[in-house]
C-alpha positions in Angstrom: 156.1 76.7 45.0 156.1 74.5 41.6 157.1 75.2 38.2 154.6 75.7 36.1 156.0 73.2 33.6 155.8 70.6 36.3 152.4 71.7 36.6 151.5 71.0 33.0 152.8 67.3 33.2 150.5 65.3 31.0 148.2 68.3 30.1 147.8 68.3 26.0 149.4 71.4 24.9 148.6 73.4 21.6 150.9 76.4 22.0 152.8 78.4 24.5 153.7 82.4 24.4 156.2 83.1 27.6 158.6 80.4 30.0 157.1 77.4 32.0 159.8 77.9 34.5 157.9 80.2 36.1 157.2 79.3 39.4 153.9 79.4 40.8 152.4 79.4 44.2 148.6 78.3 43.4 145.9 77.2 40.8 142.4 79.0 40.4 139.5 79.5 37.9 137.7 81.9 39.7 139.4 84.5 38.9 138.0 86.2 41.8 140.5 84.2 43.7 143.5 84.5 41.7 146.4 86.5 44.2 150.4 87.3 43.0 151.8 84.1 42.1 148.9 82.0 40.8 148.1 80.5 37.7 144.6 80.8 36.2 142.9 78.5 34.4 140.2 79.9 32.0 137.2 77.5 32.2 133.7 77.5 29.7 131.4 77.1 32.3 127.5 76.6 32.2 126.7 79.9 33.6 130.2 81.9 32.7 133.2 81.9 31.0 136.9 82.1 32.1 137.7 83.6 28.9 136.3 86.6 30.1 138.7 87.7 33.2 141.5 86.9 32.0 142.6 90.7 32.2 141.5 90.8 35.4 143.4 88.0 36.5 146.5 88.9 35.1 146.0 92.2 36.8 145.1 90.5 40.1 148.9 88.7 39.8 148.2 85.5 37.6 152.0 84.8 36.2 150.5 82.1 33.7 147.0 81.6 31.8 145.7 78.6 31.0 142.9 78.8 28.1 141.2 77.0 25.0 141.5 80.7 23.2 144.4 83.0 23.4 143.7 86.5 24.4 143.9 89.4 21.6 146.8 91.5 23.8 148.9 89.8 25.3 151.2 91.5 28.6 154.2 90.6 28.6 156.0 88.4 31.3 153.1 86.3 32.0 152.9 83.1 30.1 150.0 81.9 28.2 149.1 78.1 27.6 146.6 76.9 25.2 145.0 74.2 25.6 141.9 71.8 23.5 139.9 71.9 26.7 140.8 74.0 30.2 138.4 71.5 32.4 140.7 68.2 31.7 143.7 70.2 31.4 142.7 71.9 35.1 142.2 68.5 36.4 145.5 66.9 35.3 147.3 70.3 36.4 145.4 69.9 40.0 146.7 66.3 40.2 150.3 67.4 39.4 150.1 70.9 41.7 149.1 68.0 44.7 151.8 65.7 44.0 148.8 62.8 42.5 147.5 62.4 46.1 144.8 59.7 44.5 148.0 57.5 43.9 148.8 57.2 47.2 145.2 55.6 48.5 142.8 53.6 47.3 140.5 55.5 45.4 136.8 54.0 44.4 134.2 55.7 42.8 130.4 55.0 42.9 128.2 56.3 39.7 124.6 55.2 39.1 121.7 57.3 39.2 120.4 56.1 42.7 122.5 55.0 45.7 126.2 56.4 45.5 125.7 58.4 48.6 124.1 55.2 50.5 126.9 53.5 48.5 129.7 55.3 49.0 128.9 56.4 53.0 128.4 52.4 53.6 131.8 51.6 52.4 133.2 54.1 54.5 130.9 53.0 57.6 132.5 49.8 56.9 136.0 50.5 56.9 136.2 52.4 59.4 135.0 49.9 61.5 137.2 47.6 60.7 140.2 49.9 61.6 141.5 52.0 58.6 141.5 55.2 57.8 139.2 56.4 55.3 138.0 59.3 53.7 134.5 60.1 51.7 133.6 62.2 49.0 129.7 63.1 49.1 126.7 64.3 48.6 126.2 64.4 52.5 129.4 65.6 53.5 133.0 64.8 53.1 135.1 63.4 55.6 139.1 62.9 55.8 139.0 60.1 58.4 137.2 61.3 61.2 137.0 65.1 60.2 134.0 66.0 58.8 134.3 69.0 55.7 130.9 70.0 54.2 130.0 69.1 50.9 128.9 71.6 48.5 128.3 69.4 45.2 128.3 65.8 44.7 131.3 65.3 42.6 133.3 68.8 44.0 136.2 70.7 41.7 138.6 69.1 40.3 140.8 70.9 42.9 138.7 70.5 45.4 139.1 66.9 44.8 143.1 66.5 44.9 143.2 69.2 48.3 141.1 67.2 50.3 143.0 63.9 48.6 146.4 65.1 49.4 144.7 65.9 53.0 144.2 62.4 53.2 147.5 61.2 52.1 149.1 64.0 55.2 146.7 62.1 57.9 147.3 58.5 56.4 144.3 57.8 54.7 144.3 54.3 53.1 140.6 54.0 51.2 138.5 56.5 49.6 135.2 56.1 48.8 133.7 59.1 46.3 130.4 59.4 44.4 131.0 60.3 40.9 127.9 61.7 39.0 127.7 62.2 35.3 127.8 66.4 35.8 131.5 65.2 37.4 132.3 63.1 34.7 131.0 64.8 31.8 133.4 68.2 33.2 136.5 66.5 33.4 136.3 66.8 37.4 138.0 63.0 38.0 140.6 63.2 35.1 144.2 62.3 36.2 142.7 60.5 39.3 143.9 56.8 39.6 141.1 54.7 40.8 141.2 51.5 42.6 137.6 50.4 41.5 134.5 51.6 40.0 130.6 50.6 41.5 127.9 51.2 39.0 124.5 51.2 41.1 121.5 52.0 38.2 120.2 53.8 35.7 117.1 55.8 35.5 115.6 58.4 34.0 117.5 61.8 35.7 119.5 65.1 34.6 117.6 65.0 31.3 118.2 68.8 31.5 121.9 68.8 31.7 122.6 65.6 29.0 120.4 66.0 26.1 119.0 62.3 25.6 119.0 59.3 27.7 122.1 57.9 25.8 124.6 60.6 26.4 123.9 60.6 30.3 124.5 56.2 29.7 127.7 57.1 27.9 129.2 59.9 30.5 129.1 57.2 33.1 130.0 54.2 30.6 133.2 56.8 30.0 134.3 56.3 33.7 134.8 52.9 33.1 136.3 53.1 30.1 139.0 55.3 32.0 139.5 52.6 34.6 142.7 51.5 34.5 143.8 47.3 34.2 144.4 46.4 37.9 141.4 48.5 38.9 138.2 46.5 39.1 134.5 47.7 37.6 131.7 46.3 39.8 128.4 46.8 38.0 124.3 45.7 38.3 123.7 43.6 36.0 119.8 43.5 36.9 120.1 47.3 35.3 120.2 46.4 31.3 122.6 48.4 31.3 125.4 47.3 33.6 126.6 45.4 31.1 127.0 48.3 28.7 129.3 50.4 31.5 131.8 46.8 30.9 131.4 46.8 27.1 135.4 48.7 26.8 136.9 48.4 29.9 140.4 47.6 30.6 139.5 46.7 34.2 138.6 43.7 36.3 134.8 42.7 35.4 132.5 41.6 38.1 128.9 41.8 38.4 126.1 41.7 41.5 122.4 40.8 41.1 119.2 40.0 43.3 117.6 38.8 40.3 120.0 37.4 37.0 123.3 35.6 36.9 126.3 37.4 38.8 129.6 36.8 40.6 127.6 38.1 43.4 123.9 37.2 44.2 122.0 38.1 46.9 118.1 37.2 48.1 115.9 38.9 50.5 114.7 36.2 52.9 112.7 39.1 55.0 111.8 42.5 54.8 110.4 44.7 57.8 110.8 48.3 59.1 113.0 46.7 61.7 115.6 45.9 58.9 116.6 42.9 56.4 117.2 39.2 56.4 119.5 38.9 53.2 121.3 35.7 51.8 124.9 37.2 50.1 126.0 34.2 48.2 126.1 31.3 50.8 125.9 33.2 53.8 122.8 34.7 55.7 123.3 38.1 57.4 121.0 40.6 58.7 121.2 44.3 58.7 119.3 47.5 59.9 118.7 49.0 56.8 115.3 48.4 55.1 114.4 47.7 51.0 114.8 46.2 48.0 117.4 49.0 46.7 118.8 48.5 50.2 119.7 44.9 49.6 121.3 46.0 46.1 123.1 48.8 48.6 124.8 46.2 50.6 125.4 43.3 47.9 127.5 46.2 46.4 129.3 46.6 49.6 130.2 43.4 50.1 131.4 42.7 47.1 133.4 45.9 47.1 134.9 45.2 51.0 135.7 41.4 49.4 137.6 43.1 46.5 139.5 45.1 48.5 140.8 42.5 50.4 138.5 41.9 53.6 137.3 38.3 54.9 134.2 37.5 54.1 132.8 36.5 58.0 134.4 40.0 58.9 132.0 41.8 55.9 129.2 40.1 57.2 129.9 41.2 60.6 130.3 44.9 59.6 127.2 44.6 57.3 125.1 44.0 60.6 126.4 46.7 62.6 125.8 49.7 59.8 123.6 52.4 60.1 121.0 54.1 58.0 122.6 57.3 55.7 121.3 60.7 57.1 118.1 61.1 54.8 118.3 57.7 53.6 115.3 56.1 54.5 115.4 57.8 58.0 112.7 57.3 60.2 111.0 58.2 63.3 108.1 56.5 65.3 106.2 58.4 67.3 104.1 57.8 71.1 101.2 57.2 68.8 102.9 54.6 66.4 102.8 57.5 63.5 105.8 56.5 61.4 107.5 58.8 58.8 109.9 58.3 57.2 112.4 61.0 55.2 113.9 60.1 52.0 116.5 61.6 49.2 113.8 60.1 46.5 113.8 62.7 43.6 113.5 60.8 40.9 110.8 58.5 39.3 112.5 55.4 39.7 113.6 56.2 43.3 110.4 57.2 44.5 109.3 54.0 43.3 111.5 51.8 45.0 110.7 53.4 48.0 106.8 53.4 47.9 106.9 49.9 46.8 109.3 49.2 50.0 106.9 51.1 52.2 104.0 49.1 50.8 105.7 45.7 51.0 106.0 46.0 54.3 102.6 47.6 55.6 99.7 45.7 56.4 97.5 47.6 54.0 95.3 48.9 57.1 96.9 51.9 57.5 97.3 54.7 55.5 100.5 55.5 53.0 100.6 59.4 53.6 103.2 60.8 50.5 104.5 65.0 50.4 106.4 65.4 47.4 107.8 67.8 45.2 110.1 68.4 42.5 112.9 71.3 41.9 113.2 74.2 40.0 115.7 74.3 37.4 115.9 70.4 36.7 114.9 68.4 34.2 110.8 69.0 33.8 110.0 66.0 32.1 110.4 63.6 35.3 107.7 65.9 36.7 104.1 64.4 35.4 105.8 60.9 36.4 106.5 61.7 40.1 103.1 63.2 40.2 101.9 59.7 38.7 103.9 57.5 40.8 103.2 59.1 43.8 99.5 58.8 43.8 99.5 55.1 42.7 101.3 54.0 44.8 99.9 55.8 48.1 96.7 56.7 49.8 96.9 59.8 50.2 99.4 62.7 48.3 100.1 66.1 49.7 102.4 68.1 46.4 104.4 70.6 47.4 107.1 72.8 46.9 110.8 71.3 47.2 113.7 73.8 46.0 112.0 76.0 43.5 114.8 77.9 43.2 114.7 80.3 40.6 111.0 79.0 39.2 107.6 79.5 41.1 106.5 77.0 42.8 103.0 76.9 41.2 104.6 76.0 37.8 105.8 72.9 39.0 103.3 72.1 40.7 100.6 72.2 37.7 103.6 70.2 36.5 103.5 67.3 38.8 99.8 67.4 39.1 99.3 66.8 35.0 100.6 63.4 35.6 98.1 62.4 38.2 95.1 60.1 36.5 91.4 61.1 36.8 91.2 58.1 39.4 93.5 59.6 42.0 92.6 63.0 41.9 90.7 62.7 45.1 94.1 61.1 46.6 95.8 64.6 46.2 96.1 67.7 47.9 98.3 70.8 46.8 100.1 72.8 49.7 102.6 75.0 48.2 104.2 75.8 51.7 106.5 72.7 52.5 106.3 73.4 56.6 102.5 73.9 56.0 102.3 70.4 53.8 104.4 68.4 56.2 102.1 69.6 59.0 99.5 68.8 57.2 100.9 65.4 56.8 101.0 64.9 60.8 97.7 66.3 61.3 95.9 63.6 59.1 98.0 60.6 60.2 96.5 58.5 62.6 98.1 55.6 64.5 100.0 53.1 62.6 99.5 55.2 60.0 103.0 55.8 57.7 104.2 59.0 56.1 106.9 59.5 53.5 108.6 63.0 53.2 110.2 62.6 49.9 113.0 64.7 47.8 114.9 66.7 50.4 116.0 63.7 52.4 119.9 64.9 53.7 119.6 68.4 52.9 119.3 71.3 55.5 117.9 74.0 53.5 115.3 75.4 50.9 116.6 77.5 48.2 114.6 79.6 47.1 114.8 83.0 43.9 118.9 82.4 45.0 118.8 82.4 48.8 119.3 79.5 51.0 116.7 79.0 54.1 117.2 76.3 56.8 114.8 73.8 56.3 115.5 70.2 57.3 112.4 67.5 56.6 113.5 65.3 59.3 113.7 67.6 62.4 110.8 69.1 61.1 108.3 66.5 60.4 109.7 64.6 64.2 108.8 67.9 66.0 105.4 68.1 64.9 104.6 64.4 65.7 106.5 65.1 69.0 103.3 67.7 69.1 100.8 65.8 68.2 101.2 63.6 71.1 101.2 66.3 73.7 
């Protein structure tokens, strides 16, 4: 148990009704949750708000309320807190109720529209080869050292966060890596963490239906490193226009990578194949498994990162060559009768570019460039017409499909993606509304030596679909038809 005034260290507070000696046993904001003992923090969420069950809460056992509004009747013996804004106050109070657990690590955070899971999951790859414990906070999964926790969102709770932190702490964890997206940052979920470093990756055109303009998603990740404190360091891409920006007020250590402009660390691709890349970092030469130009960005930012933390260059090179592909990341399988497909998280213009252009780059142009994509329900609509676009200039042939509709129909989207296509590649495209039926499809035209992309889905095990979740997992799927193609 904690008192709830420790509790409420740093938390900005506008009034109090009751004692903040009370002791308490846990922190919720589902109030769903909330057992004798707890405190309950009333959140304004997207979809509800906190506000609303605070009765219920206090009826459930809550012996203090934490809220931006105080409630009309007030019971006595429980005390209230108000606050300016429950989300940071939640996070600093998670932080305190888990004794700062990010303290006691080092803590790095990877935002950027594109590659903080490839990022992030390197760095940990990485370190724990070279004998530390680490922990990881993604997309894909999170891990605390060798134990593996499933993910559920890419930047969790802000309670989430500090439990599997302090989890780390209790099995010795010395280096974190965590992906931070703007959603995270924009909700408070990474106040009162103390962060060793922050990665900035890119930024493209993404969660235009969450932020209302490109500028206010910019400035929810420029705020992460505006947050960073002085002995932290702020790695950023300056071939992104606006890496630079993310540096513009922090109090951190600048540093900067690039495969193109000026940077503390520079990086050229000397050869690119489907069996990996030949990349000069600096002045060394050092070959890895992994395959692209955003793959080469992907490791220049891990081995800067590895050098800042204190690892010898030769050993960073070593460990660079020994790392695998991220589940979903540019995974591929080859089949008996050289089909290759490859299954990628691409669900964004700019990322389904990079990977098209990779794939084409590396192809002889006698083969065919096979693409199924979708888009998902529920997201930001404009990107649609542009994927639709993108996809069938840059490949041979297109199959559109459905990805995770969720709560829209799949059709919708669909006429969506298709009303960026121009008259010239109409012929390219075909529309398969069932994803099992279009990646089928897919393996049914390809003939050898012949390449197909499954893009959108990449890592994910599931379809979700009107609210329910159905397993559906592009790479076992699209490797077991090719497996029956060639019986």
């Amino acid at each position: 148990m904690i008192a709830l005034k420790d509790i409420l260290y740093k938390v900005t507070i506008n009034a109090v009704v009751g004692s903040t000696n009370v002791m308490a046993t846990a922190i919720d904001f589902d109030s769903r949750n909330i057992k004798n003992g707890y405190v309950f923090v009333a959140v304004k969420g997207t979809v509800s708000d906190g506000h609303k069950f605070i009765e219920g809460a206090v009826k459930q056992g809550a012996v203090a309320v934490v809220c931006e509004t105080m409630p009309e009747n007030l019971v006595e013996g429980i005390t209230y807190v108000e606050v300016d804004n429950s989300s940071k106050a939640l996070a600093i109070m998670a932080s305190n109720f888990y004794e700062n657990p990010s303290a006691n690590l080092k803590l790095v955070g990877v935002t950027g529209t594109n590659g903080k899971t490839t990022v992030a999951s390197l760095l940990y790859q990485l370190f724990k080869k070279a004998g530390y414990k680490v922990g990881l906070l993604s997309t894909v999964k999170i891990m605390v050292d060798t134990i593996e926790y499933k993910a559920t969102h890419t930047t969790p709770d802000s309670l989430t966060i500090n439990k599997y932190l302090k989890l780390m702490n209790t099995e010795g964890v010395e280096f974190c890596f965590m992906e931070v997206s703007s959603h995270g940052i924009h909700q408070y979920r990474t106040e009162g963490l103390r962060f060793e470093g922050g990665i900035f990756t890119n930024l493209t055109h993404d969660h235009l239906d969450y932020h209302s303009t490109f500028a206010e998603y910019r400035d929810v990740k420029k705020s992460f490193f505006d947050a960073l404190p002085e002995k932290a360091f702020a790695l950023v891409n300056v071939d992104d226009k606006n890496g630079l920006v993310m540096l513009q007020n922090t109090k951190s250590r600048k540093y900067t990578y690039a495969l193109k402009g000026y940077a503390d660390y520079k990086s050229q691709i000397l050869e690119n194949q489907f069996g990996g890349l030949l990349l000069k970092i600096n002045d060394a030469e050092v070959w890895t498994r992994l395959i692209g130009n955003f793959n080469a960005y992907n490791i220049l930012a891990i081995y800067a990162t590895a050098e800042l933390l204190g690892l010898e260059k030769v050993e960073i090179l070593r460990l660079i060559s020994e790392l695998e592909s991220v589940s979903g990341r540019f995974q591929y399988v080859v089949s008996e009768n050289k089909i290759t497909a490859i299954v990628d998280y691409a669900h964004t213009p700019d990322a389904l570019k990079n990977v098209l252009e990779t794939i084409n780059s590396i192809r002889t142009k006698n083969e065919e460039l096979i693409t199924v994509v979708g888009c998902g329900g529920d997201r930001d609509k404009t990107k649609r017409p542009k994927m639709g676009h993108i996809a069938t200039a840059l490949s041979t042939k297109v199959i559109f499909t459905s990805d995770n509709p969720r709560s829209e129909e799949p059709e919708t989207i669909l006429k969506d993606i298709e009303s960026g296509v121009e008259p010239q590649n109409y012929k390219k495209t075909v529309t398969i509304s069932d994803r099992l039926q279009a990646i089928k499809t897919a393996c049914q035209m390809a003939q050898p030596n012949d390449i197909i992309l499954v893009a959108g889905k990449g890592h994910e095990t599931y379809q979700e679909i009107k609210g329910e979740r159905f397993d559906f997992d592009d790479f076992k799927i699209v490797s077991e038809f090719l497996k029956q193609l060639n019986k």
